[in-house]
N, C-alpha and C positions, 0 to 999 in steps of 0.2 A: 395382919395376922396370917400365919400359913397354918393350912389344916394339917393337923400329923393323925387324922383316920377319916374315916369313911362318913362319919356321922360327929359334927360338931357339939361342943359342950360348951356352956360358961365358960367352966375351968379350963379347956384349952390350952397351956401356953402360948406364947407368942414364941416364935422361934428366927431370929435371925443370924443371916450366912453374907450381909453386907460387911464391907472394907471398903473403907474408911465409913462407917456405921452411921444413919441417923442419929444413932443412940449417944456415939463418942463425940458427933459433932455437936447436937446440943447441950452436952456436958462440958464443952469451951464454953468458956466466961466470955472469950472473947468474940463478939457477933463476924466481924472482918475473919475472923480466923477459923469458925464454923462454918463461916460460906465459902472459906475455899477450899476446905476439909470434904463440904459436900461437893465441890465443883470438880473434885477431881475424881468420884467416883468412879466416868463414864471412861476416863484415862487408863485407873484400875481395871474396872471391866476389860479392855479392850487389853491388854495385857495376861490376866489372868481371867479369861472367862470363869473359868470353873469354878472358881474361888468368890467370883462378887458377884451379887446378889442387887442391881435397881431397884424402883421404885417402883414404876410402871410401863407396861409396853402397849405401844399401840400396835396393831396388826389390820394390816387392809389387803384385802384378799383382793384379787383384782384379774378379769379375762378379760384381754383386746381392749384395757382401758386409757392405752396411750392418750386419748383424746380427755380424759375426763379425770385421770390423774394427780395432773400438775393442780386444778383448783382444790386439792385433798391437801396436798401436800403445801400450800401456800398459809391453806386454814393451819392447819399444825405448826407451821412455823411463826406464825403471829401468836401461838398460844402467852397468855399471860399470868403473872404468879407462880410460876414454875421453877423460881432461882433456886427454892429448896429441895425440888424434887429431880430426884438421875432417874431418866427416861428414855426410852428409844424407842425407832420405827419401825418395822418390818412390813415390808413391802413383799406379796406373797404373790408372785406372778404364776395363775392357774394357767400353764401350757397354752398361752398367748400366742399369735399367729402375725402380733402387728410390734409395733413399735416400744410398746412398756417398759422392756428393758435398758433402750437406748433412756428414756427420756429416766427412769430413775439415776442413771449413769451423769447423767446431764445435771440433776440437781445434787446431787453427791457432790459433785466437782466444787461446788458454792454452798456446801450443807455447814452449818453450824459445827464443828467440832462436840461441844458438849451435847449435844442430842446424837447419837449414833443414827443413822439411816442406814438400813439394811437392805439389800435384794436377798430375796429367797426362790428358788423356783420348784411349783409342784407339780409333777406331770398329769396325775389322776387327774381327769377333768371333774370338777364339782365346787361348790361352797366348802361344804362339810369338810373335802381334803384338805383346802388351801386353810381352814384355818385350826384344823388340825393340826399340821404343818406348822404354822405361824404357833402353835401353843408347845409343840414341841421343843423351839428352840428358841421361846425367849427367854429373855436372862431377869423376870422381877417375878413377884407374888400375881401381881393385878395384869390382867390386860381385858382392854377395849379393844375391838373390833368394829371394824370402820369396812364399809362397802367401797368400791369407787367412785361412786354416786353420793356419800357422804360428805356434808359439809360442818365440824363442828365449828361449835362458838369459839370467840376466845379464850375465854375461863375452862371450858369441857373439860381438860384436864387436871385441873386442879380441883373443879369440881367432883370429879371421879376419885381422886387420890383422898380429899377430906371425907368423902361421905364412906368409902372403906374403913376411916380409921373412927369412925362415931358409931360405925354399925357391924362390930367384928364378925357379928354372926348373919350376915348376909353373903350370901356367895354368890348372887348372882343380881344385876340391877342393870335396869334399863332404862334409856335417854328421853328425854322430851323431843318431839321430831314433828317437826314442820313441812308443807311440801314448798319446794320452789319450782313451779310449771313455768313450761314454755308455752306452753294456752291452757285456755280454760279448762277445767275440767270438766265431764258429764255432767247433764242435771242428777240432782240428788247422790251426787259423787258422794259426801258425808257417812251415807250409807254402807261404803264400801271402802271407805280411806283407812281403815284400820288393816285392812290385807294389804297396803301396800307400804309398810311398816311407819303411817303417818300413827304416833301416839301422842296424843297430849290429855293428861290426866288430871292437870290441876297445877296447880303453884307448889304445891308441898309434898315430900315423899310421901308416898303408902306403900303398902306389902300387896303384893300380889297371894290371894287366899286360895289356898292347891283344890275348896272345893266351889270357887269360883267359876272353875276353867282355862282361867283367861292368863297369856304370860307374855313378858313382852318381846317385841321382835328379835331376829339379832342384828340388827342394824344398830349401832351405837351399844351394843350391851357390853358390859362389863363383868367378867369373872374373874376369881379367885381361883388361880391357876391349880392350884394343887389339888382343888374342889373338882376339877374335870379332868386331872388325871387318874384320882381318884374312883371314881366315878361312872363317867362314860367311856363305853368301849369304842377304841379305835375302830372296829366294823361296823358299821350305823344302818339301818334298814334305810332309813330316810336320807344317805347320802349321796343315795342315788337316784335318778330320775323318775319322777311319778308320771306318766302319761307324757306329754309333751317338754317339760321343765323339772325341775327340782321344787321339792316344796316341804315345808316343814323340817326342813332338817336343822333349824337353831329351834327350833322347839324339841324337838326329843332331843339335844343337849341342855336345854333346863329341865326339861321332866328327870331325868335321870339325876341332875343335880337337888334338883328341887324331893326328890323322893328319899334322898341318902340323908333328908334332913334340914338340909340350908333353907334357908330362908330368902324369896326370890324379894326384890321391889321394885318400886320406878323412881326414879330421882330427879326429879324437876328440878332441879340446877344445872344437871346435865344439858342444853340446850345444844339440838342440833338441825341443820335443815338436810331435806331429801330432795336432790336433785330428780325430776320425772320430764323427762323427755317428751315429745305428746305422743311418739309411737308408744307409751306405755299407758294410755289414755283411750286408746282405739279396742275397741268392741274387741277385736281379735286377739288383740293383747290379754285383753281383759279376761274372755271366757276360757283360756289357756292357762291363764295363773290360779284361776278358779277351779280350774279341773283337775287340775296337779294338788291344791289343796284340798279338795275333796277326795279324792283320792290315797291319801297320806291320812287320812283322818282316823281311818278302824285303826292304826297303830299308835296315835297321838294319844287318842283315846282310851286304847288299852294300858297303855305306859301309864296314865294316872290311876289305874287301880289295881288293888290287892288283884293275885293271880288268881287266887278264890272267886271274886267277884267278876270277875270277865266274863264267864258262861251264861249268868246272869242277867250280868247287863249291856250284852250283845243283841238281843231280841228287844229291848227293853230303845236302846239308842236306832232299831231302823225304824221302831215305829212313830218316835218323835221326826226322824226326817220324811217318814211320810205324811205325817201330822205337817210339816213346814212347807212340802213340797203342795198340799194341796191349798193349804193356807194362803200362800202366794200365788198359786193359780187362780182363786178367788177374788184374791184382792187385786192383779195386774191383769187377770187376763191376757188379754193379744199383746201388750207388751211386755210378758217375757217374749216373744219373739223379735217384738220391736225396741225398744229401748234395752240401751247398754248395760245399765244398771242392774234392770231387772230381770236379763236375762245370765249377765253374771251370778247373779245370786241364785238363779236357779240352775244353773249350770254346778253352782256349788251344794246344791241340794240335791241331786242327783249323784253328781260322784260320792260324797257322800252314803251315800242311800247303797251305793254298790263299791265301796271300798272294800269291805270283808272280802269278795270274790277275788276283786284286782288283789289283794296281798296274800292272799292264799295262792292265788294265780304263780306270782311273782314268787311266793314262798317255792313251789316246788318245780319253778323254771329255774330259779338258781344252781342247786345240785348238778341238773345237766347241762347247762351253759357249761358249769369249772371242769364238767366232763369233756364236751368238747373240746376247750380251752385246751386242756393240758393234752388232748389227744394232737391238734394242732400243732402245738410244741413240738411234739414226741418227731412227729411227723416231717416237719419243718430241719429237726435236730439229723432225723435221719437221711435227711436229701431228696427227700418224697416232696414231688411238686404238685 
């Protein structure tokens, strides 16, 4: 189903802009003659973009992934149960410095015909851009997004394609994700595998409850394209750097989906694993990805409530993190300084604790940055060195 407003209904219609149609081909009696009715769609596409409409796209955003790429793209090509579904890849090369384009180049040459593989290239350096980008121009209702570091299963996509058409009124759903380390993790790693987009919820779909908190990564998530164009504004606070990294910025694209209405979940048939390097393992790693998410947090936070209620429950949210920050001091002691874990977590109770400043900070360093910026231009334009 494609959303035709802002906020979903029951009644919704279903609106489709496919040629040679899901619809026309299982109204052929004949099974041999529906399946090639659907097989020729990606033919159609490829001919008349404008005009056809897939089934689903996958988009994998990717910096300087040359190295970590091809095992993305091997998963997806194994995919299985997909005869009835017209799908493609888009391959979102965020202003790479190494190899990426060669090696998309390289499996192109041997790609499947009936799966399109696409390069895309975004300059902005970010997440948020490249799959921005990637939502701009794909050609179906659905797309997943996939990291470089993303390994889905074989079924993920078909998995993805059925639970949209059981659950119309879901716009926004996230993968089961497992980590695949090249060592060990830290002790009481558990504790902190969920910021590193490791989710496993159970065996069975559930709804993510907007007064939970809690929403799933974007590593393997799945949206209803028209749900985020909709929706989220192309200028994102979060799609740009917090502190040392990017952080939260597939979160303030479900908050904004999730508030116009949709309904977020997690889909446990989606199975996918997470590639973790062990440099993403190391203390340093760690309290850096920590700081960027606490940091990002006074805007995450705000985004889930009424504008009424903000001024409210601003005073209300530093004194539970200091309520956490001391709780933890209590209970670790000298190993928040020592142990990796525990000083992650307080590293993230901290930024935290002082994200309202950093975003107000950042709020009115903005204005005069584009000051600059365009005075540079000006400057640049007029032959001024």
């Amino acid at each position: 189903m494609i959303a035709t407003s802002k906020r979903p209904t029951a009644s919704t219609p279903a609106v489709s802009t496919v040629a040679p149609s899901a619809a026309l081909a299982s109204s052929v009696k004949t099974p041999q003659l529906a399946k090639r009715l659907q097989g020729l769609r990606p033919l159609f596409q490829r001919f008349f973009p404008d005009r056809v409409t897939l089934d689903f796209t996958v988009v994998i955003a990717t910096y300087n992934g040359a190295d970590r790429l091809g095992a993305v793209l091997k998963c997806l090509r194994c995919q299985i149960g997909t005869s009835d579904i017209a799908w493609e890849i888009i391959v979102v090369d965020n202003n790479s410095s190494d190899r990426t384009a060669d090696v998309v180049r390289q499996y192109q040459a041997n790609w499947p015909s009936t799966v399109p593989l696409r390069y895309e290239f975004e300059a902005q350096q970010g997440a948020g851009y490249a799959r921005q980008h990637g939502t701009d121009v794909a050609h179906s209702p659905l797309i997943g997004y996939l990291d470089d570091d993303n390994l889905p299963w074989v079924n993920w996509v078909r998995a993805a394609c059925q639970f949209a058409q059981r659950h119309p009124n879901v716009g926004v759903y996230g993968s089961r994700i497992r980590g695949k380390f090249s060592t060990s993790p830290p002790k009481d790693f558990e504790r902190i595998a969920a910021f590193l987009a490791l989710t496993d919820r159970g065996s069975r779909p559930i709804p993510y409850r907007p007064e939970a908190k809690i929403l799933p990564p974007g590593a393997g998530l799945v949206v209803r394209r028209q749900a985020w164009l909709d929706n989220v504004p192309k200028e994102r606070v979060l799609a740009e750097k917090f502190g040392d990294r990017e952080a939260g910025e597939d979160l303030e694209v479900v908050l904004y989906i999730q508030q116009a209405g949709w309904q977020v979940w997690y889909n446990a048939e989606m199975w996918m694993y997470h590639d973790i390097p062990e440099h993403r393992l190391t203390r340093e790693y760690l309290v850096t990805l920590f700081r960027g998410i606490g940091l990002s947090r006074y805007h995450t936070r705000m985004l889930s409530l009424p504008a009424m209620q903000r001024p409210l429950m601003l005073p209300l949210y530093a004194l539970n993190d200091v309520r956490k920050i001391v709780r933890h001091l209590w209970r670790y002691r000298q190993q928040v300084m020592t142990d990796t874990v525990a000083a992650s977590e307080m590293t993230l109770y901290l930024a935290s604790l002082v994200s309202p400043l950093h975003s107000w900070y950042r709020l009115c360093r903005r204005p005069i940055g584009r000051v600059l910026e365009k005075a540079l231009k000006e400057a640049s334009g007029n032959g001024i060195d």
